[in-house]
C-alpha positions in Angstrom: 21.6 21.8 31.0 21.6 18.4 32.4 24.5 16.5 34.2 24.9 14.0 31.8 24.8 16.4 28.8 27.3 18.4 30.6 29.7 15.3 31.1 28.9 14.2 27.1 29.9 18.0 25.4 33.8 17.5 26.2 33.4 13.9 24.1 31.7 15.4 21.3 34.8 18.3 20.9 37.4 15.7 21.3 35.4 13.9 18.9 34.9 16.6 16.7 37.9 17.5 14.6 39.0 13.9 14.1 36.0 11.8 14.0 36.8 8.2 13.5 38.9 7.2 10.4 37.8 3.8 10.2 34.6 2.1 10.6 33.8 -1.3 11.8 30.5 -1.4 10.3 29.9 -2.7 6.9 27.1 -1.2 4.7 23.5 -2.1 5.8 21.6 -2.1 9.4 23.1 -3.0 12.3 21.7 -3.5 15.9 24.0 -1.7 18.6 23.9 -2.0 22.4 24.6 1.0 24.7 24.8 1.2 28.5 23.5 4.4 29.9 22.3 5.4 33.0 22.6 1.6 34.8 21.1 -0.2 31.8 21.4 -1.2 28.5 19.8 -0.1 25.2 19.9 -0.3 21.6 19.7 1.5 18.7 19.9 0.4 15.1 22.0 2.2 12.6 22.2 1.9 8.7 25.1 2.4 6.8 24.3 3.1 2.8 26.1 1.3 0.4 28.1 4.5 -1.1 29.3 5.1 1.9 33.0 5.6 2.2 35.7 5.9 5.7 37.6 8.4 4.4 34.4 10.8 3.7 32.5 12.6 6.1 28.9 11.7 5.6 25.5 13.5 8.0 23.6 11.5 10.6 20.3 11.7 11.1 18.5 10.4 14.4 15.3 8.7 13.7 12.9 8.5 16.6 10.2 6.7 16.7 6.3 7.0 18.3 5.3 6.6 21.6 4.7 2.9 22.4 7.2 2.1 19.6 10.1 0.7 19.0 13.3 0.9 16.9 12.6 -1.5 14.6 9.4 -0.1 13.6 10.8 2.9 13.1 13.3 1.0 11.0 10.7 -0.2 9.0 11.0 1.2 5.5 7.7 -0.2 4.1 6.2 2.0 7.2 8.4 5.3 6.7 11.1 4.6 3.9 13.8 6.0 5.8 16.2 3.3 5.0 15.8 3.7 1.1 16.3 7.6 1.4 19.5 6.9 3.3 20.6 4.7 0.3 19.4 7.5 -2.1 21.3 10.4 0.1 24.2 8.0 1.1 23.2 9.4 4.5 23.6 7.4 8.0 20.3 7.0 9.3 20.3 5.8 13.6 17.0 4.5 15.0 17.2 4.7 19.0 14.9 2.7 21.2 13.3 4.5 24.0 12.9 3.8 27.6 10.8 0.5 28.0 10.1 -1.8 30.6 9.5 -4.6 28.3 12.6 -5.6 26.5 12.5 -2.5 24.0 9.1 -2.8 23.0 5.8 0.0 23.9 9.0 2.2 24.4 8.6 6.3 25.0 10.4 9.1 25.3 11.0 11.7 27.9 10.1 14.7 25.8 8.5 17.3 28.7 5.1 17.1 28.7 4.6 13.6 27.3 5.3 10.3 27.4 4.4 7.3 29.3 7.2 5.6 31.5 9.9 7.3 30.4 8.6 10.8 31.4 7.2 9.7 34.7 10.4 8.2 35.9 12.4 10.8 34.3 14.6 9.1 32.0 17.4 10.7 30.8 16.7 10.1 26.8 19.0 13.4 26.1 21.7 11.8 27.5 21.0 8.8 26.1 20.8 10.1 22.3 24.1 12.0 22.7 25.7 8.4 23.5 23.8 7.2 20.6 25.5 10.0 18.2 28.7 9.4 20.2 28.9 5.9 19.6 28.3 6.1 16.1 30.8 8.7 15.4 33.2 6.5 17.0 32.3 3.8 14.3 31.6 5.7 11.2 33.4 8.8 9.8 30.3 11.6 10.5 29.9 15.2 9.8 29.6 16.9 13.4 27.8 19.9 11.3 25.4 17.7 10.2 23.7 16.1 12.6 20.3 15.6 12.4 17.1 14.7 14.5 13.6 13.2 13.4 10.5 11.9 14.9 6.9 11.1 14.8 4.6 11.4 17.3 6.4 11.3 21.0 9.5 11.0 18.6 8.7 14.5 17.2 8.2 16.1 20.6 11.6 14.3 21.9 13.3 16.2 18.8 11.8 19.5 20.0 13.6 18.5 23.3 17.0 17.8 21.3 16.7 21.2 19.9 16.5 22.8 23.6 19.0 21.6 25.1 21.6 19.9 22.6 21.8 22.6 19.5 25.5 22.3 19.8 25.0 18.5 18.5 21.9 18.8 15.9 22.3 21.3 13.5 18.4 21.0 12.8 15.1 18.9 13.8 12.3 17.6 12.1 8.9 17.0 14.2 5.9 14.5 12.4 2.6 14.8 14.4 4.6 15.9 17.6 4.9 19.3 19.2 6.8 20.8 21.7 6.1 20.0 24.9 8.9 21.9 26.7 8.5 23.5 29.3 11.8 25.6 29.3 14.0 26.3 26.2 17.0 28.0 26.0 19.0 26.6 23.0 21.3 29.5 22.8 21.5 29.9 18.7 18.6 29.6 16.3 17.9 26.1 15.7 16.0 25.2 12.1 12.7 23.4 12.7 10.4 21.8 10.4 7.2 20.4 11.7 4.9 18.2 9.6 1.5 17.8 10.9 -2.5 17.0 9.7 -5.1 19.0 10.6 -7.3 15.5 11.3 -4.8 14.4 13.7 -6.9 12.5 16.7 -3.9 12.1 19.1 -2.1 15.5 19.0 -4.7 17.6 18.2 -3.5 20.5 15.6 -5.1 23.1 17.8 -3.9 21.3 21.0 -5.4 19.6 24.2 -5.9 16.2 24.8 -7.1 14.1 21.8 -9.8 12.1 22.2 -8.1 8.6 20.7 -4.6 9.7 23.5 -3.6 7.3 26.0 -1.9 10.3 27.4 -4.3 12.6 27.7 -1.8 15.3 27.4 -2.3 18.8 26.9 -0.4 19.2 24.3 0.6 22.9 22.9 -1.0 23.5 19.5 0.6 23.5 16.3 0.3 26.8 16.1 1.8 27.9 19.7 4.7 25.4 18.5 5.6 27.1 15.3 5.2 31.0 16.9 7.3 29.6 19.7 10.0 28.7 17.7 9.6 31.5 15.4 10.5 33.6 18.5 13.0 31.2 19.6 14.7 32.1 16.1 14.1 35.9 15.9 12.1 35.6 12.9 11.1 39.1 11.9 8.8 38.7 8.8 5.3 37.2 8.1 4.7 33.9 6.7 5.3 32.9 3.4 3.4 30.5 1.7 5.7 28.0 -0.8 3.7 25.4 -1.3 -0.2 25.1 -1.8 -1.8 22.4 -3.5 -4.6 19.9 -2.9 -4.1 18.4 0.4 -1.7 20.5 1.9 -0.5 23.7 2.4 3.2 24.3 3.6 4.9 28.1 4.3 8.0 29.3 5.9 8.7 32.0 8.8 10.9 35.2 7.3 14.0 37.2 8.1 14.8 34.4 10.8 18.4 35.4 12.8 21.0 33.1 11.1 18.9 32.5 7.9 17.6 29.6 10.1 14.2 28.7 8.5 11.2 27.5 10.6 9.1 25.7 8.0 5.5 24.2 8.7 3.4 22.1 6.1 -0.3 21.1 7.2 -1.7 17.7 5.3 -6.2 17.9 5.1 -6.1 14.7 6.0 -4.1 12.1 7.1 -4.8 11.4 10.7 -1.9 10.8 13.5 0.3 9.2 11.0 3.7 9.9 8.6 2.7 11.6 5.7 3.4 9.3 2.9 4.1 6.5 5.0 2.1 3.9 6.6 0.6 2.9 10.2 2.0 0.0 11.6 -1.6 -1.2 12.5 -3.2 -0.4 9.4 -4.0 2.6 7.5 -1.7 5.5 6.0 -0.6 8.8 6.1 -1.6 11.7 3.6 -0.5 11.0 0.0 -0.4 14.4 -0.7 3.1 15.0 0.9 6.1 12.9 1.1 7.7 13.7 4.8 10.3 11.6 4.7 12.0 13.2 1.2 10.6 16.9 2.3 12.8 16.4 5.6 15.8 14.9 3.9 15.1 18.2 1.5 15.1 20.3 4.8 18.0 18.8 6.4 20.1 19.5 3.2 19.5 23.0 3.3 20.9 23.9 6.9 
């Protein structure tokens, strides 16, 4: 456990019986600056209209791709997050990563990948536990139902919230990201869902370096990510398939410790990209699965 998550825990239980009673944010999105770790950084946060201060409501941490941003992440034409938190009357926060550029090309330090922010070691833990912090100081927010998301790096950085913050995120959600941990201890079985295409050129589903990477990574398989976390969760029965129709398959691991369920759905096609979403460049995601409402379906489970 890091220094600056083990300086954040005692906030988050002071926090946690008596979360904020009154909010100073009005429904819609709203840009936030943080300082952590002798800078500043920002994070946007959307507030549903249905939301109320005197009802605890769950957060979910959206984090975006490697070389991304916040506000592409934000984007709802790209992954419709902000619509589902209107449907689910859910707080949705999207951090920006460590960047060099004013917030843009931003990555996260998720182990094994990525960019700037692994390679100078930046403390993005610490940093997304002042981002659910903060927010909880502002809005009235279910400390059992705190959520984390990503796609690409973002996914892997969840993996990392997972191992070494479970006490804050009840559950995690990985897009076309897998764990690139190298140690992971979480303590209690963390839920995991991963969402990922076999075409995928950047994180390949069996693993390695993908040929269209600028990181050249060796990234763990889909496979060794899953079985790792099926372990990590004392899940002692086989697979069970629960979905299976044209263009993607999706099954859950069994008689997991804590009921906690370690769910995987593969997509034929679809490339490195949010399945039912689009790229911001051009291009989309598989149209046979809609990740953003299969997550929110996840999350609402645990």
């Amino acid at each position: 456990m890091t220094r600056a998550i083990r300086l954040l825990l005692p906030l988050f239980l002071l926090l946690g019986a008596a979360a904020a009673s009154a909010t100073d944010l009005a429904p819609g999105s709203h840009e936030q600056l943080l300082r952590h770790a002798g800078g500043e950084r920002g994070y946007i946060v959307h507030v549903p209209k249905t939301y109320r201060a005197d009802r605890p409501v769950p957060l979910v941490l959206a984090l975006h791709g490697g070389g991304g941003s916040m506000d592409v992440m934000a984007r709802d034409r790209l992954y419709g997050l902000v619509a589902q938190s209107e449907a689910s009357g859910w707080i949705v926060a999207f951090p920006n990563g460590y960047s060099r550029l004013g917030g843009k090309l931003a990555t996260w330090n998720a182990g094994i990948c990525c960019g700037a922010a692994r390679d100078r070691n930046s403390d993005d833990v610490g940093f997304l536990l002042a981002v659910v912090a903060d927010v909880r100081q502002r809005l009235r927010i279910d400390p059992q139902r705190v959520f984390a998301t990503g796609m690409s790096n973002g996914g892997m950085m969840s993996y990392r919230l997972a191992c070494e913050a479970p006490k804050v995120f009840r559950a995690i959600a990985a897009v076309a990201g897998t764990d690139g941990t190298s140690a992971c201890q979480p303590g209690r079985p963390v839920p995991v869902f991963h969402i990922h295409a076999k075409d995928d050129d950047r994180v390949l589903f069996n693993g390695g370096s993908g040929s269209a990477s600028n990181t050249h990574a060796d990234f763990a398989s889909v496979p060794v990510t899953v079985d790792k976390w099926a372990r990590l969760n004392a899940c002692s029965g086989p697979p069970q398939r629960v979905l299976d129709k044209p263009g993607v398959v999706c099954e859950v691991r069994t008689g997991c410790q804590d009921g906690a369920e370690v769910r995987l759905c593969v997509t034929e096609t679809g490339g490195h990209a949010w399945p039912g979403g689009r790229k911001a460049l051009g291009g989309q995601g598989s149209d046979a699965l809609d990740a953003t409402a299969e997550i929110w379906s996840f999350f609402g489970r645990q």
